[in-house]
C-alpha positions in Angstrom: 0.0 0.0 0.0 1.3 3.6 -1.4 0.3 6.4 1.0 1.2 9.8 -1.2 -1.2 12.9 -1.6 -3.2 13.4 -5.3 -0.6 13.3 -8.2 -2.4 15.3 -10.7 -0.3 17.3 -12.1 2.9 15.8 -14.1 6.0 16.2 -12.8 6.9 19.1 -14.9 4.1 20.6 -14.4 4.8 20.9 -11.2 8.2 22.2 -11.6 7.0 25.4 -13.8 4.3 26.1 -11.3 6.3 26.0 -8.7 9.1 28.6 -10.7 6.2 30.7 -11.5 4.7 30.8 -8.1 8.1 31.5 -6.7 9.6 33.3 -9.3 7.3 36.5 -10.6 7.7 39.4 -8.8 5.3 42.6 -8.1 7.0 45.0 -9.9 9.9 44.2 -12.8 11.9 46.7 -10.9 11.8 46.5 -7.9 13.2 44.1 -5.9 16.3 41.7 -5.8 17.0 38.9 -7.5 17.3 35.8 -5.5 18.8 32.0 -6.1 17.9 29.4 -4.0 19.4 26.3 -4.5 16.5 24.4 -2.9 12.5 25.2 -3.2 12.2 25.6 0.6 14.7 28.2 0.5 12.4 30.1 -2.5 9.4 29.9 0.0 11.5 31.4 2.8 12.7 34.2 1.1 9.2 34.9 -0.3 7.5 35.1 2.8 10.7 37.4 3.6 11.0 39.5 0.5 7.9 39.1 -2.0 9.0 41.8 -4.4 11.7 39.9 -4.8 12.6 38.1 -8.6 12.8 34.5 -7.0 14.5 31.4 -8.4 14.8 28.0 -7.3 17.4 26.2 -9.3 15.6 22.7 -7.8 12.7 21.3 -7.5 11.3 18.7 -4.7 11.4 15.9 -7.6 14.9 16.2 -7.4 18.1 14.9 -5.8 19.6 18.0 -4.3 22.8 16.3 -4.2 23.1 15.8 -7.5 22.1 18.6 -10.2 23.7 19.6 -13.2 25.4 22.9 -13.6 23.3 24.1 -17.1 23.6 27.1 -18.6 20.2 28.3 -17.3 21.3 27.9 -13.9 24.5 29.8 -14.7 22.6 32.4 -16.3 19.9 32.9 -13.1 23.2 32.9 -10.5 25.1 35.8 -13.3 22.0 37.5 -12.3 21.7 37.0 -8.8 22.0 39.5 -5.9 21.8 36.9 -3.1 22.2 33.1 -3.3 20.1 31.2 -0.7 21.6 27.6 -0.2 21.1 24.9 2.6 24.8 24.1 3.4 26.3 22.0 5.2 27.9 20.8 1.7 24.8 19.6 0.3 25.6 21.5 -3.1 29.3 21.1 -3.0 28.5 18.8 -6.1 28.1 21.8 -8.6 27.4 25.0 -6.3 30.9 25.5 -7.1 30.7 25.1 -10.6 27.9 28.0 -10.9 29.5 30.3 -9.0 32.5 30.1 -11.4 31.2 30.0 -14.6 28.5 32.4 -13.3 31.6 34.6 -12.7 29.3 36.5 -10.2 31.5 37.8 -7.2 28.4 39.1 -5.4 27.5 35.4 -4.5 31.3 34.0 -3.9 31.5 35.0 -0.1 29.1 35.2 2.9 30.1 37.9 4.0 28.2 39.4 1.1 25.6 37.9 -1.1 26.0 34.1 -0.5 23.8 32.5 2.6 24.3 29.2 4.0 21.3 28.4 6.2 23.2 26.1 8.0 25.7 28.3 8.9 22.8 30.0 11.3 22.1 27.2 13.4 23.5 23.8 15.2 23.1 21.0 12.4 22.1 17.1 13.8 24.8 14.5 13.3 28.1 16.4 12.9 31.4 14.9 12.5 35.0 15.4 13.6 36.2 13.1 10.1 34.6 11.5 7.1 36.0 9.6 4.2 34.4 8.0 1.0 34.0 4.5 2.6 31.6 6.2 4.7 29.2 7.0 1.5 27.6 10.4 1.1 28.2 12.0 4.7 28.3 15.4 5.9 30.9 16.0 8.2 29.2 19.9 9.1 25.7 17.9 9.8 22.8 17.0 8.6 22.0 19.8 5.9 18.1 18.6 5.7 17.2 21.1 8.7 13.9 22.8 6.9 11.7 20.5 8.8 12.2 21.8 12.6 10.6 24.6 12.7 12.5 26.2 15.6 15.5 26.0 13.6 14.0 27.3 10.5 12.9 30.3 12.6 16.5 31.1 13.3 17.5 30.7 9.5 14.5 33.1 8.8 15.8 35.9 11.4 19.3 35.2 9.8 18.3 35.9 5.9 16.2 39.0 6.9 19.3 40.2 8.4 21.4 39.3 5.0 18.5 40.8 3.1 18.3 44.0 4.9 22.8 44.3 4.8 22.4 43.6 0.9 19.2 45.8 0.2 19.3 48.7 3.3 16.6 50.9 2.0 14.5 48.1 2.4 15.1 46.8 5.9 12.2 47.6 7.7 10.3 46.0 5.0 12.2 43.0 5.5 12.0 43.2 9.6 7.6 43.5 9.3 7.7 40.5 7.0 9.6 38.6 9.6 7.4 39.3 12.0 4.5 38.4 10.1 6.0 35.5 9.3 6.9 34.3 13.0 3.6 35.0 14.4 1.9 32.8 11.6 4.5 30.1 12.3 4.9 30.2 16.3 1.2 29.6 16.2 1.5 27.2 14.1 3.7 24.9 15.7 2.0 24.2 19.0 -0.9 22.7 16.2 1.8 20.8 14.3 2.5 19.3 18.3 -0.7 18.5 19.3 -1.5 16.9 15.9 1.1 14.8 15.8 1.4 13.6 19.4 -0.1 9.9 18.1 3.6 9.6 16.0 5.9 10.0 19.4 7.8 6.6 19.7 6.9 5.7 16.1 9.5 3.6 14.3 10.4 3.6 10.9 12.2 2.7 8.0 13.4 5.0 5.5 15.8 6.4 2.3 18.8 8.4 3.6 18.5 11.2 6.4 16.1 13.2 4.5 13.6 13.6 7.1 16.0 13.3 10.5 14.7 17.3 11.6 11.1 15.7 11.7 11.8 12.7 13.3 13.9 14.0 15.9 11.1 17.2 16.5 8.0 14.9 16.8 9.7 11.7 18.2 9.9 8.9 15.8 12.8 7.0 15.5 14.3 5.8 12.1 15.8 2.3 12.7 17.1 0.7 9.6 17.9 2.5 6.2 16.8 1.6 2.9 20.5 2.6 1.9 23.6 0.1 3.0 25.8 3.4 2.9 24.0 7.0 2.2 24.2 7.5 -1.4 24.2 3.4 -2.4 21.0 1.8 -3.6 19.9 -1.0 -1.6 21.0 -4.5 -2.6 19.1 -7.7 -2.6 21.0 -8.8 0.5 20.4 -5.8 2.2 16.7 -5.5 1.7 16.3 -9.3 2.7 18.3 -8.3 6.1 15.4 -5.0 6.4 12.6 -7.5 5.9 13.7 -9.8 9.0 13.5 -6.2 10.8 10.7 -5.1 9.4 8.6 -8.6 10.8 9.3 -7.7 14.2 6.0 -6.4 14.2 7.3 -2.7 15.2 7.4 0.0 12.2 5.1 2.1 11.6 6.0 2.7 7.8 8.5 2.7 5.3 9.3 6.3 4.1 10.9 8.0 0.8 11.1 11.1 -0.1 9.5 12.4 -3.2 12.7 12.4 -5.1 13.6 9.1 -4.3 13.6 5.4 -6.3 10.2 3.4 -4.8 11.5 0.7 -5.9 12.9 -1.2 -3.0 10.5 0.7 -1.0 8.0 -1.0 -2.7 9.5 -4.5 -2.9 9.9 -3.8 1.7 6.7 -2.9 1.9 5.0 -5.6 -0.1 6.9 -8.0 1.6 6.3 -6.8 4.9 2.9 -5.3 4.6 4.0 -2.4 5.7 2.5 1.4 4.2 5.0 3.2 1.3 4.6 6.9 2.7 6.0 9.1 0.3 6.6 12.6 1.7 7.2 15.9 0.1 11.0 16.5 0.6 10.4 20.5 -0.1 7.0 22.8 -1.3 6.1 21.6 -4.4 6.9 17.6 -3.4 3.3 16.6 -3.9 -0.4 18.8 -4.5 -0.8 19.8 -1.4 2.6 21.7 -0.3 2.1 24.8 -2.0 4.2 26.7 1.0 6.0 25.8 4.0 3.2 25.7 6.2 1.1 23.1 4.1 4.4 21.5 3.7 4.6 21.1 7.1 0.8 19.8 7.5 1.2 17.5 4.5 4.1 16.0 5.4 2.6 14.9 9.0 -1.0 14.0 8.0 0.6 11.1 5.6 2.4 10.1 8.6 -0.8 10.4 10.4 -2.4 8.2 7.4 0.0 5.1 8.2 -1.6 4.5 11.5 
């Protein structure tokens, strides 16, 4: 059994309604022009800077490790005033790459237009050391920190201050919309709670570390991974191993994200009879996460679903 929100719209469809959405500004003047490197990051910065000329250079249907440095991203960073990025070396793959072929040096440093929003708070699972036995590690943490919202708060506080130091005639724009923005979402979160109590002590299986924020803010507890190392698709022998686990009689679900292969999610699941949630990974992952907060209320309402 697949537990996923209405898929009617095609997976590119998705894509250019999500650029559009994100992308169009109020005014063709006004405004800055702003690359995110992840669709999350878009929402952020519009509920921060909505005159802003927004572009996310990803979508939730993709693999934010892994994206190819095209010509159109290169163009949209040449352009770019601020770049918006999770961190934590998630990009490292081709970030890089765009900033030097953009050959823009307003988005080269952090100390002017270039934002980590790791950099702003304390990242889960740090490491002293990695190496490439390991598989796809982050030494500086976990870099999937968009789903706890207490952390997200203090990346929101941090980009209105890198807004307002980049664009000063505009900084007590920037400082309302926060606090627009933190009303809506401190209210928001004591419902998030109470909804979700019914998932403390949950266990699961999943893909990766993609959702470790959400399990560690509501209380679950990932305990096998569909990966043998992060970054290396599941083997035969390995899923055989997850199915022994997965007959203890103990997991709630197994869970992917909505860029990732269902395939040995499925063949887990079947097996097991155990519920395939796929959850959004960012806005735009399924119908219903058209902004962080429905995001936030999708994402736990599938989890909700597996009960």
């Amino acid at each position: 059994m697949r537990i996923n929100s209405k898929q009617f719209l095609t997976r590119g469809l998705k894509a250019l309604t999500l650029t559009l959405a994100l992308g169009t500004a109020n005014s063709a003047v006004a405004g800055l022009n702003i690359f995110a490197c992840e669709p999350e990051y878009a929402a952020l910065a519009k509920e921060l800077a909505p005159d802003a000329r927004i572009y996310s250079a990803t979508t939730a249907m993709q693999d934010p490790h892994q994206v190819q440095a095209r010509p159109s991203l290169i163009a949209k960073m040449r352009q770019a005033d601020l770049a918006v990025c999770a961190g934590a070396d998630l990009e490292i793959g081709w970030l890089p790459m765009l900033q030097m072929k953009s050959a823009n040096a307003k988005v080269r440093s952090t100390d002017q237009g270039l934002f980590f929003a790791a950099e702003q708070i304390d990242t889960l699972d740090q490491m002293s050391s990695v190496d490439r036995s390991m598989g796809d590690v982050h030494a500086k943490g976990n870099p999937h920190l968009h789903f706890d919202p207490r952390r997200l708060l203090g990346v929101a506080e941090a980009l209105t201050q890198k807004l307002a130091q980049i664009n000063p005639d505009s900084a007590a724009e920037y400082k309302a919309n926060l606090t627009r923005f933190s009303e809506r979402w401190n209210q928001a979160i004591p419902r998030w709670e109470e909804k979700a109590k019914p998932l403390q002590g949950k266990k699961v299986i999943a893909y990766h570390s993609s959702f470790k924020y959400l399990y560690n803010w509501l209380g679950l507890e990932q305990v096998a991974d569909l990966e043998p190392k992060p970054g290396i698709p599941p083997s035969s022998s390995h899923l055989a191993g997850l199915l022994n686990r997965a007959k203890q009689g103990d997991i709630l679900a197994i869970i992917i994200a909505s860029y990732q292969s269902e395939r040995g999610a499925d063949w887990l699941g079947e097996r097991a009879d155990l519920p395939v949630i796929v959850l959004p990974m960012s806005v735009g992952g399924n119908d219903d996460s058209v902004d962080l907060f429905s995001l936030y209320d999708s994402a736990i309402d599938l989890l909700l679903a597996a009960q």
